[in-house]
N, C-alpha and C positions, 0 to 999 in steps of 0.2 A: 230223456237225457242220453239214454243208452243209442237211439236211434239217431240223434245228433251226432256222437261220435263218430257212428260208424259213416255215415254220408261227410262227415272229416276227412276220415282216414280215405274215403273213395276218391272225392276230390283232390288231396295230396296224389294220390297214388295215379290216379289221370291226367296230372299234373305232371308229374315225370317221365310218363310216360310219352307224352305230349314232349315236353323238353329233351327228352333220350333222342326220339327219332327228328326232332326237328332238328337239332346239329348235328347229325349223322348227315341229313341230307344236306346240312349246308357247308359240309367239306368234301370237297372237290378236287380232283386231278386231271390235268390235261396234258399233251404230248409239250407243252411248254413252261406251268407252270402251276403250281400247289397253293390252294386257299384253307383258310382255316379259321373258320368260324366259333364265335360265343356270344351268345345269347344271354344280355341282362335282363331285368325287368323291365327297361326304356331302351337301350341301347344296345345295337349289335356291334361287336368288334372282328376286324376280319385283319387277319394278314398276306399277302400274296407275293410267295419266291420263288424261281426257279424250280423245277422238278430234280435236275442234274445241277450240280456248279463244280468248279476248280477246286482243288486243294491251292489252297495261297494266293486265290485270285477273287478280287472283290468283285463283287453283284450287288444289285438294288434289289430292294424289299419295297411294297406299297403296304401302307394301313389306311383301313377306310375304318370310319364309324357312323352307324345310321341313330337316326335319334328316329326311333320309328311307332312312337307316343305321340299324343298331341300336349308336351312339355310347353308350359310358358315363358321359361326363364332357358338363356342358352348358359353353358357352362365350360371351364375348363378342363381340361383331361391331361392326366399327368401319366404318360407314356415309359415303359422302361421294357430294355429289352433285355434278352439273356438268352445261353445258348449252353447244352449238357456236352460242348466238343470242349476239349481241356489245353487244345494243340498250342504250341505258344506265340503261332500265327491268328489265331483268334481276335476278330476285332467286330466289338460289335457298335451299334449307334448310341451317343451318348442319351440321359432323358432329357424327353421331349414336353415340352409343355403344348398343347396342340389347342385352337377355340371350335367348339362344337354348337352347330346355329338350335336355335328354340325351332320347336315344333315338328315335324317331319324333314328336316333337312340331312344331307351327306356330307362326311366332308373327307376327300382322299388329300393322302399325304406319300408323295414319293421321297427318293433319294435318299431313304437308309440303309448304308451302306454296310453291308458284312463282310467277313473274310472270316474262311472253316480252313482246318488244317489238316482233323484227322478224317483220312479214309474209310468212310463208315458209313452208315444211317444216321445221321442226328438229328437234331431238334431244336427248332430257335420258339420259341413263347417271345410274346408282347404284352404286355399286363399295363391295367389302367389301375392307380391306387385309389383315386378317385370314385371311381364305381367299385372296386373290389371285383374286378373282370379278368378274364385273361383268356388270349389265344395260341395256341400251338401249331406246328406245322411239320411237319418231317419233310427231310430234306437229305437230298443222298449229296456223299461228297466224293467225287471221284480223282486219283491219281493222273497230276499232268504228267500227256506220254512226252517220253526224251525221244520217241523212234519214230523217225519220218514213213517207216517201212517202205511199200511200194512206192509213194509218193515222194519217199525223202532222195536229197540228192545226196549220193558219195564224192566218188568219182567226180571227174570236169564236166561227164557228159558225153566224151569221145572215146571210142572203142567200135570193134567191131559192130556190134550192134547199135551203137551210140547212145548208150545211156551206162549212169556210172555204179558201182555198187551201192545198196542201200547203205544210206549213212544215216549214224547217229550222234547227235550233240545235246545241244541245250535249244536248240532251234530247229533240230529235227535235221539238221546239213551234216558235212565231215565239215572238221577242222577248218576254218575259211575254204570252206563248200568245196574240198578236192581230194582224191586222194595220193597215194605215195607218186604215181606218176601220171596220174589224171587219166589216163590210159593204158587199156591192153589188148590181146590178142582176140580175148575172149570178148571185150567188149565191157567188161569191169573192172573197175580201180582198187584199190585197194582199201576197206571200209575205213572210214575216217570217225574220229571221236570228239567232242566239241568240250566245253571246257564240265558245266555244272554238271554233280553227283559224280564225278569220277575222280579219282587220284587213293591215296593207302588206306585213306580214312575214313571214305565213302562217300566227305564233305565239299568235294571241288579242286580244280588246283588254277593257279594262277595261268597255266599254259601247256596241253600237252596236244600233242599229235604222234603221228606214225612218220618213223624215216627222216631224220636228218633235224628233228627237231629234242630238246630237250627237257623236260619238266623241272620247271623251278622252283615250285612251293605244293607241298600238299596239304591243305587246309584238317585241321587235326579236331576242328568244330569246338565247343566250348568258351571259354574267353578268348578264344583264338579267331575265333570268327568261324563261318560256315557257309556254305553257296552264295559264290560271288557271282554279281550280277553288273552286267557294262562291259565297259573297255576300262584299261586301263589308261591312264596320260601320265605321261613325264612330268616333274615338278624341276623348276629351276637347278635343281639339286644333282639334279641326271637321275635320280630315282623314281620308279615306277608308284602310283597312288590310286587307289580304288573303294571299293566299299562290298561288304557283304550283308547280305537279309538279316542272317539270322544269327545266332552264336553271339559273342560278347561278354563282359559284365553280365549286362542283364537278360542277355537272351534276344535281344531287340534289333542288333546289327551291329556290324562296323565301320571304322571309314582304315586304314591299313597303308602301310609306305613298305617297300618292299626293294633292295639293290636288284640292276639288271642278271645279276647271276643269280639270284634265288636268296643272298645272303641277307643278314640284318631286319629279317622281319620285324615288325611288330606295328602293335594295335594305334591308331592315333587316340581313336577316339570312340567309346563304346554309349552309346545310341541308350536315354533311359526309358522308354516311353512315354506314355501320357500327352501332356503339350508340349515337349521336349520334341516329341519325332519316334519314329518308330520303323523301324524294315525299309533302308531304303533301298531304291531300284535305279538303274541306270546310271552314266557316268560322271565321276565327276568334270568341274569345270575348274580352269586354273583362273582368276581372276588377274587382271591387270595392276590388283593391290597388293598379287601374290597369294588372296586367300585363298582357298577352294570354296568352290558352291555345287549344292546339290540337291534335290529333294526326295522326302520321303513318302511311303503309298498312304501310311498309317499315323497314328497321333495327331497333336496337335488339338485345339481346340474345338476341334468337334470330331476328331478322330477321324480324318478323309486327307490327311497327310499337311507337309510342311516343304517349304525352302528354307535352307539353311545355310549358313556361311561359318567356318571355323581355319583357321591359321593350319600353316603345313607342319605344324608341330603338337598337334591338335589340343589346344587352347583356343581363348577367346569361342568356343561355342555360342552360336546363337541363331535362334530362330528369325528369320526375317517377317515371314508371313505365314499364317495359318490356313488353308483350307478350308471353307466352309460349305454346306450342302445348300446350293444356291444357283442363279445362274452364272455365276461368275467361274464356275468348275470346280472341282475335287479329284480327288486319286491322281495325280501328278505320274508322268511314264515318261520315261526316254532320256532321261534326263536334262541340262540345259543348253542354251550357246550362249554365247555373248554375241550381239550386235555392234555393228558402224558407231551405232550412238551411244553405246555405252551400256546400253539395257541388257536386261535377261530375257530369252524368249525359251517357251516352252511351252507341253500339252497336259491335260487332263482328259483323263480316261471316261471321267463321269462329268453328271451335273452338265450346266451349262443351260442354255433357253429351251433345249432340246431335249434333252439329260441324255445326248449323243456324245459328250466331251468338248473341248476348246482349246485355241491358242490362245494365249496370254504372251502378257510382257511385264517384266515390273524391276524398279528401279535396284540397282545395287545393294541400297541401304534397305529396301524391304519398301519402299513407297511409290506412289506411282503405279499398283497393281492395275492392272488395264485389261478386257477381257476381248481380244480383237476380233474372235470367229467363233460362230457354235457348228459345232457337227448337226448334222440331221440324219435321219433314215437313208434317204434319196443319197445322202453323199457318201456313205457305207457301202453300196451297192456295187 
């Protein structure tokens, strides 16, 4: 009995020892991208992200699972994700119900979409509840630069030496790419500032430059809204209409009507998340109905963003269409146009046939979505 045990305990103890290093070797780094492996009794689970990503800027994750048993029965897998970043740009993929074939089969799943906020080391996990598995992955989140440095333009470009002073904005330019007089003797302009992170409060402002220009709002961040992102456009009203990420009620964004002097601000419409919408980006659109429309990168029904329509009084809120991780696109950028015929056209950043991004089109009222182009590699280039 005595000699049972102890060939127990050997076995156990060979046994983990066996499992220690075999998922040390099966996480992995490379100059592109981090895996992170776990090892069940039948099933391996892996996740694969990025090594680097953006603070506030979404990347795809793939999960694979090998069924590497000779299993007779295939089974479902109930996927959830989570992430130790707290930032309140955080979005991660909704759960996944995923089918996993019998026997020795694979099966990879792309286009889960994340967005990290804090500047740090973090960490995304992907757990199956179904097997009681889970994988982890470290992931570093780096700071997007405002400073074009040697590459960025200031100045017009024309000076003695013909290039302008390093400028810095939101796009890495000056101010509409120039600066105070686009030229000098020496050869540089005068550095130009572009709108996001700058103004009293750290938060943005609705318009500032050097020289002859004046700043009209400086975003105070909180329900106030905070880093505005687009252009701004005129509302029938002669008043200027826009939208911010982040700040709000709920921290989610804003959409904001503001007089051409700076005066009368205030908030239209404060962004809840979820299927509601969340952080939107780019500008808005005035509708022919007089509404605004516009989309957002996050929420919505699988959390891969939304178009939206809400009145220049900001009521009537409503989602038109939801995002989904597909080929039909996701993460929506640039905001929209209106077309000859009456449609909306615009891009997604992700997803697609390709998971390179897409043009679309789709009806006013939210129907008629249509997906008329997919990105590829080749057309990146």
């Amino acid at each position: 009995m005595i000699f049972i045990r102890i060939k127990q305990q050997s076995l156990c103890l060979a046994t983990a020892v066996f499992l220690f290093f075999g998922l040390s070797c099966n996480e992995s780094n490379s100059a592109n991208q981090t895996v992170a492996m776990n090892l069940g009794d039948t099933f391996k689970l892996a996740i694969t992200v990025p090594t680097k990503v953006t603070a506030g800027v979404p990347f795809n994750a793939t999960v694979t699972i090998n069924n590497i048993t000779d299993v007779a029965q295939p089974y479902k897998g109930h996927l959830s994700f989570s992430t130790n970043d707290r930032s309140s740009l955080v979005v991660v993929p909704n759960p996944f119900v995923i089918d996993v074939p019998a026997s020795t089969g694979q099966v990879v799943k792309t286009n889960f979409i994340f967005t990290l906020g804090t500047v740090q080391e973090n960490k995304i996990t992907v757990s199956d509840s179904v097997l009681g598995i889970s994988s982890s992955v470290p992931i570093t989140v780096e700071e997007m630069s405002l400073n074009a440095g040697a590459s960025g333009s200031g100045a017009s470009g024309s000076g003695a030496s013909g290039s302008g002073a390093s400028g810095s904005g939101a796009s890495g330019s000056g101010a509409s790419g120039s600066g105070a007089s686009g030229s000098s003797t020496s050869g540089s302009g005068t550095s130009g500032s572009g709108t996001s992170g700058s103004g009293t409060s750290g938060s943005g402002e609705s318009y500032h430059a050097p020289q002859g220009f004046t700043r009209q709002h400086s975003f105070a961040g909180g329900s106030g809204g905070e880093s505005p992102s687009g252009s701004l456009i005129f509302g029938a009203d002669g008043r200027l209409y826009g939208v911010t990420e982040g700040g709000g009620t709920n921290n989610h964004g804003t959409i904001f009507r503001v007089a051409t002097d700076g005066s009368s601000y205030s908030v239209l419409y404060s962004f809840a998340g979820g299927t509601a919408g969340s952080h939107p980006t780019g500008s808005l659109l005035l509708g022919t109905d007089g509404k605004l429309y516009g989309t957002t990168t996050q929420g919505g029904v699988d959390g891969v963003g939304t178009i939206f329509r809400v009145a220049t009084d900001g009521s009537s809120y409503s989602v038109l269409y939801s995002f989904t991780v597909r080929t039909d696109g996701c993460i929506p950028s640039g905001g929209l146009i209106l077309g000859t015929d009456g449609k909306l056209y615009g891009m997604a950043s992700f997803c697609g046939t390709n998971d390179k991004g897409t043009v679309f089109s789709i009806a006013t009222d939210g129907s008629a979505y249509s997906r008329l182009y997919s990105f590829n590699a080749g057309n990146l280039r």
